[in-house]
DSSP file (Angstrom, degrees, kcal/mol; ACC not computed):
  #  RESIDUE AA STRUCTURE BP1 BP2  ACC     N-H-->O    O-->H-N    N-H-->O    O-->H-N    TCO  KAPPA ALPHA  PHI   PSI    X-CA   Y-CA   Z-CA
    1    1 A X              0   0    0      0, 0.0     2,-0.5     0, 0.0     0, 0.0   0.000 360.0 360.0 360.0 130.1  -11.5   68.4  -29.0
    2    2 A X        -     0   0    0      1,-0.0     3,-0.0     3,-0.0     0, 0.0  -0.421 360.0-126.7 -74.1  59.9   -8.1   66.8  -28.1
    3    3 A X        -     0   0    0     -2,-0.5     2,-0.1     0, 0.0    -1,-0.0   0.711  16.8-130.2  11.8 107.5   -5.1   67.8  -26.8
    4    4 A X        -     0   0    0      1,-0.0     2,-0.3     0, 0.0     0, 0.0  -0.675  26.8-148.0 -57.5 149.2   -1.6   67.2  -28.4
    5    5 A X        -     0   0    0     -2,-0.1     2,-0.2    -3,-0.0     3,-0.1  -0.732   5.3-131.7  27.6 110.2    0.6   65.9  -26.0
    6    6 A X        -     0   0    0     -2,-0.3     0, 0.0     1,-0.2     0, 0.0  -0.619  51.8 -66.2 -89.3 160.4    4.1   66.5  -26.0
    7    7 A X        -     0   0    0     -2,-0.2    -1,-0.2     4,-0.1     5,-0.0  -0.012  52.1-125.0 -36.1 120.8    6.5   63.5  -25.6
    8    8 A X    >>  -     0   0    0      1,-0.1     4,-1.2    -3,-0.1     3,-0.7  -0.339   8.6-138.1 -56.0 149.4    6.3   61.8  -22.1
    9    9 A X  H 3> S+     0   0    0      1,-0.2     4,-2.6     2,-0.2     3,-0.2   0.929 108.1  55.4 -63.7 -51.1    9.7   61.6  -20.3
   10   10 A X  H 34 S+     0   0    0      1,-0.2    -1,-0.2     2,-0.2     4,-0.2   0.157 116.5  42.8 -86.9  14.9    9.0   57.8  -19.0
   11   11 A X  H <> S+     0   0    0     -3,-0.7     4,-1.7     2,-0.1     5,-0.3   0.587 118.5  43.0-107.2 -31.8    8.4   57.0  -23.3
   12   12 A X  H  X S+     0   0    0     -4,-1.2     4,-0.7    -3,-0.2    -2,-0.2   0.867 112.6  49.8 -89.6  -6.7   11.2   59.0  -24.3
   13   13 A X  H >X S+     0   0    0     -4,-2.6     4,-2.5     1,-0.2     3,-0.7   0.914 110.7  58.9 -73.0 -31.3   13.5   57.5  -21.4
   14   14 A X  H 3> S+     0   0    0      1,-0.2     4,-3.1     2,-0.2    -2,-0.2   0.883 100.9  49.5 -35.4 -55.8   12.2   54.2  -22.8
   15   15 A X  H 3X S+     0   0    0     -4,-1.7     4,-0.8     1,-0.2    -1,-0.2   0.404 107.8  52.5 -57.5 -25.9   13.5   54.6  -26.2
   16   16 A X  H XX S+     0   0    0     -3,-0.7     4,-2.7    -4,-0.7     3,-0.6   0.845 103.8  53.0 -99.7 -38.8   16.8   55.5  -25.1
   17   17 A X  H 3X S+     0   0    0     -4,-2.5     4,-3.4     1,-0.3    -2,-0.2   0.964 114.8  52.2 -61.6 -45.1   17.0   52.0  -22.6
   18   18 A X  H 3X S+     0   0    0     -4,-3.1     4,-2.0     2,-0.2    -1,-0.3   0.947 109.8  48.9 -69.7 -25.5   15.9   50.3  -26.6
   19   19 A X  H << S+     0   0    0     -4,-0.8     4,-0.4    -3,-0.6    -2,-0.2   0.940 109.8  45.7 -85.9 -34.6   18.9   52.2  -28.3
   20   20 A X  H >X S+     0   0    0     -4,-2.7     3,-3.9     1,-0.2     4,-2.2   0.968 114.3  53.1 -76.1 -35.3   21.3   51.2  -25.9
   21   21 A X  H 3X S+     0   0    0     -4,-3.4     4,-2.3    -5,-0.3     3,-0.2   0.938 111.5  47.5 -19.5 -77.0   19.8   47.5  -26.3
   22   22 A X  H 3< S+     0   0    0     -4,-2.0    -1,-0.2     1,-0.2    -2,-0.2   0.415 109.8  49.8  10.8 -60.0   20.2   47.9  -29.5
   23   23 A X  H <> S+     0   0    0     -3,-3.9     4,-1.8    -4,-0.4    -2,-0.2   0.802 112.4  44.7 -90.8 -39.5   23.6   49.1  -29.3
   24   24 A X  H  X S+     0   0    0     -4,-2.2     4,-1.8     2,-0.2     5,-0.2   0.899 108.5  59.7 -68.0 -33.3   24.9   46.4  -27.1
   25   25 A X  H  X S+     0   0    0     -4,-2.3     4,-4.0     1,-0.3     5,-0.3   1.000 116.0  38.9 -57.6 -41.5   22.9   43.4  -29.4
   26   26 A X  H  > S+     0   0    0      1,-0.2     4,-1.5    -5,-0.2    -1,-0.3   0.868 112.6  50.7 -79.6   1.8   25.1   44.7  -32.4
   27   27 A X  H  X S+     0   0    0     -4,-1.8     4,-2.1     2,-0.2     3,-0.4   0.999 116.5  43.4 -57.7 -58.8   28.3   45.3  -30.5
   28   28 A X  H  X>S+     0   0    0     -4,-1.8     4,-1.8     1,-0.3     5,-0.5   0.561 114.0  55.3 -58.1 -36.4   27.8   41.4  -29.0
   29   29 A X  H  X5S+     0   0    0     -4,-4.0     4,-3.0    -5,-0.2    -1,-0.3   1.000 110.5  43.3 -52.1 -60.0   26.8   40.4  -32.9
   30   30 A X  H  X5S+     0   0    0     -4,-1.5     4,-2.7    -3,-0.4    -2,-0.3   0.776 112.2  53.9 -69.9 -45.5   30.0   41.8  -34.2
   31   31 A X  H >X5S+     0   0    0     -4,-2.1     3,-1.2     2,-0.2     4,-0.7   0.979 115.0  34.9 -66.7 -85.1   31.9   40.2  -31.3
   32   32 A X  H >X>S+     0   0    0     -4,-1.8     3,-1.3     1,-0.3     4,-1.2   0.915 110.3  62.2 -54.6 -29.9   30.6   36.1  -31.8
   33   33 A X  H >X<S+     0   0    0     -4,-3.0     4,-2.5    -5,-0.5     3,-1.2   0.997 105.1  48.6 -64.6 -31.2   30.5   36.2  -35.6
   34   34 A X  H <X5S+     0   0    0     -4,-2.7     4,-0.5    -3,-1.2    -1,-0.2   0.628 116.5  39.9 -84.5  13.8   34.3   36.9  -35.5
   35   35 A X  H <<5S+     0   0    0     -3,-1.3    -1,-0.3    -4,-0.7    -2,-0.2   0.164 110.2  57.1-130.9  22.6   35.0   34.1  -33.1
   36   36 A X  H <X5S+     0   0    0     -4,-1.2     4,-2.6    -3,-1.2    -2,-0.2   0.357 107.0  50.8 -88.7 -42.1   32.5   31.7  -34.8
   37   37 A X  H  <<S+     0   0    0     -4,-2.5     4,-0.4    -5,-0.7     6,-0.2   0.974 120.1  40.9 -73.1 -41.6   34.8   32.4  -38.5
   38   38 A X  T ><>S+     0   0    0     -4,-0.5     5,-2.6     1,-0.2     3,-0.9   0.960 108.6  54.9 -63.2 -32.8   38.1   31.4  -36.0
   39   39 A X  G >45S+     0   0    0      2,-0.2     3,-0.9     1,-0.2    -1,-0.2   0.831 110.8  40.0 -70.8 -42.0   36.4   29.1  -34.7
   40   40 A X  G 3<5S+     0   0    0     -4,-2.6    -1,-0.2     1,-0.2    -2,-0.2   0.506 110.2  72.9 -80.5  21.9   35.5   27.3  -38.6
   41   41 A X  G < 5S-     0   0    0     -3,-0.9    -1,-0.2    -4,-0.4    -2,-0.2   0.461 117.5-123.8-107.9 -28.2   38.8   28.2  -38.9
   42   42 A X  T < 5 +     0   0    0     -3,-0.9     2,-0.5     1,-0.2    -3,-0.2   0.843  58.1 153.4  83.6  44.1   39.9   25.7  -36.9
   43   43 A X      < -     0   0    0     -5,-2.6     5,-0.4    -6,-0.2    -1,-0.2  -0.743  47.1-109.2 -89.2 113.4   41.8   28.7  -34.5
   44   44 A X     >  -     0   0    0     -2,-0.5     4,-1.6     1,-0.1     5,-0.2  -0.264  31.9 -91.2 -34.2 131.2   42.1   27.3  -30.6
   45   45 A X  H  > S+     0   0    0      1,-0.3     4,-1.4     2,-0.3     5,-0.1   0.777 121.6  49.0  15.4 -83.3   40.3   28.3  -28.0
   46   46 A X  H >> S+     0   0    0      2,-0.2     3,-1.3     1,-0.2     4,-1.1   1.000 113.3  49.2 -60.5 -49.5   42.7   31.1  -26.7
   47   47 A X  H 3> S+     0   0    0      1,-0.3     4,-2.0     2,-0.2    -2,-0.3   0.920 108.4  51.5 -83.7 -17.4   43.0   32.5  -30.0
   48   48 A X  H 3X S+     0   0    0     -4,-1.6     4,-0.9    -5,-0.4    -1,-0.3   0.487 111.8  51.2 -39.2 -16.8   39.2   32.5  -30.5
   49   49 A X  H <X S+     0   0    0     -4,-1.4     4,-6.4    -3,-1.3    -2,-0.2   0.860 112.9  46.2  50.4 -86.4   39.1   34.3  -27.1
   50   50 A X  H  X S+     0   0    0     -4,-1.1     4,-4.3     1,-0.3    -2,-0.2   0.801 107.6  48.9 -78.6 -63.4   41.3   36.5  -28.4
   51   51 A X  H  X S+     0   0    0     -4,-2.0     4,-3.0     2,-0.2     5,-0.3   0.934 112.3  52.8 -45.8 -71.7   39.6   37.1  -31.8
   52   52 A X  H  X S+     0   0    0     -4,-0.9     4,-2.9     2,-0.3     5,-0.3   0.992 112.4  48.5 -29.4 -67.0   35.6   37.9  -29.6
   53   53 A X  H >X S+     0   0    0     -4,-6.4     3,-1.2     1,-0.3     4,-1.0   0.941 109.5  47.0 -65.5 -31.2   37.4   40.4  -27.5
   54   54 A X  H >X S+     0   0    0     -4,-4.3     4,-1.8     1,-0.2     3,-0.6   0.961 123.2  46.4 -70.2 -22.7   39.5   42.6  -30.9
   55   55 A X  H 3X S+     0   0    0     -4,-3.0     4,-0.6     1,-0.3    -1,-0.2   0.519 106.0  46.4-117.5  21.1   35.9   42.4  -32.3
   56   56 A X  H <X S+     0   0    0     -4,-2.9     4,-1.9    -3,-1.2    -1,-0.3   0.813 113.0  54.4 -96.3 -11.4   33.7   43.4  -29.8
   57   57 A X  H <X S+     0   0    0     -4,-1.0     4,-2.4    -3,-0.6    -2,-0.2   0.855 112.6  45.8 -57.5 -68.7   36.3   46.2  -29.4
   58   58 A X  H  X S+     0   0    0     -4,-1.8     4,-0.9     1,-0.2    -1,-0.2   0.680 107.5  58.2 -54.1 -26.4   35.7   46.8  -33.1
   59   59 A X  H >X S+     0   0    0     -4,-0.6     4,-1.5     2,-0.2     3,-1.1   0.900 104.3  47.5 -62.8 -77.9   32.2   46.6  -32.7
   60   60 A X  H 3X S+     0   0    0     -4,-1.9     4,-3.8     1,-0.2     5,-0.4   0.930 111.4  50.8 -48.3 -48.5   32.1   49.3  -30.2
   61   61 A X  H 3X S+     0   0    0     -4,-2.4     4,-0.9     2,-0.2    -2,-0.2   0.811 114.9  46.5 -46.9 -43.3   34.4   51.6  -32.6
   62   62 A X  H XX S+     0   0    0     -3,-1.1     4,-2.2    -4,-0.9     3,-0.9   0.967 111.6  48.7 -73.9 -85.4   31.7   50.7  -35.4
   63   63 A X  H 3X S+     0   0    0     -4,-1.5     4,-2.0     1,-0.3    -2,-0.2   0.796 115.8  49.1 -28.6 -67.7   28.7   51.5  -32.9
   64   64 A X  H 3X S+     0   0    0     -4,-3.8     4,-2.0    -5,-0.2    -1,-0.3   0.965 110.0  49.3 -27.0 -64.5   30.6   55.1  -32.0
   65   65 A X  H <X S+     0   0    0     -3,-0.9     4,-2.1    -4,-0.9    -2,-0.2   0.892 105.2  57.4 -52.2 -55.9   31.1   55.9  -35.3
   66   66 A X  H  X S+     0   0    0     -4,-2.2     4,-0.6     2,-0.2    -1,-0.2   0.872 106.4  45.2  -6.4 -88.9   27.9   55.3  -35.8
   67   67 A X  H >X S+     0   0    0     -4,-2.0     3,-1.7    -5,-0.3     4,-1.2   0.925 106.8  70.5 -30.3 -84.2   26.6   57.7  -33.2
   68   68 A X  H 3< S+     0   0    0     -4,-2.0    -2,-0.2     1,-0.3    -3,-0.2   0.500  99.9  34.2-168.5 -76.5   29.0   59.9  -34.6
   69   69 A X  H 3< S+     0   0    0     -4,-2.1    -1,-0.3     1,-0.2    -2,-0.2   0.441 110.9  59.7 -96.0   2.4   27.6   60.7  -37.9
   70   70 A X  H <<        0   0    0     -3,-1.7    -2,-0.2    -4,-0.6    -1,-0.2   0.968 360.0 360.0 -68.1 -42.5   23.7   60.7  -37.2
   71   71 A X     <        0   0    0     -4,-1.2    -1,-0.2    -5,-0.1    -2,-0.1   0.100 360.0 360.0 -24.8 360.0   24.3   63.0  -35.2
């Protein structure tokens, strides 16, 4: 006969190092897709800049929010 096993710490601490992975890829999506549309937009430099940082900002707010209601 075998033994269940309850969750290991070092799989479930894994699992949490992949959500925040995760979390960061889709903050970091959110963030270049909106300063690749300013940029075919034919926005400068600074305001592409400008554009990354409100939507990685949004990104994070999405990614919260997120959290938020699985919870």
């Amino acid at each position: 006969m075998s033994r269940r096993r309850g969750p290991r710490s070092d799989s479930s601490d894994r699992n949490q190092r992949r959500l925040r992975q995760l979390g960061a890829a889709f903050v970091l999506l959110v963030g270049l897709s909106g300063g690749m549309m300013a940029l075919q937009g034919d926005a400068s430099l600074l305001t592409a800049g400008v554009v990354i940082l409100g939507c990685l900002v949004a990104g994070s707010v999405l990614l919260w929010y997120l959290h938020w209601i699985v919870r």
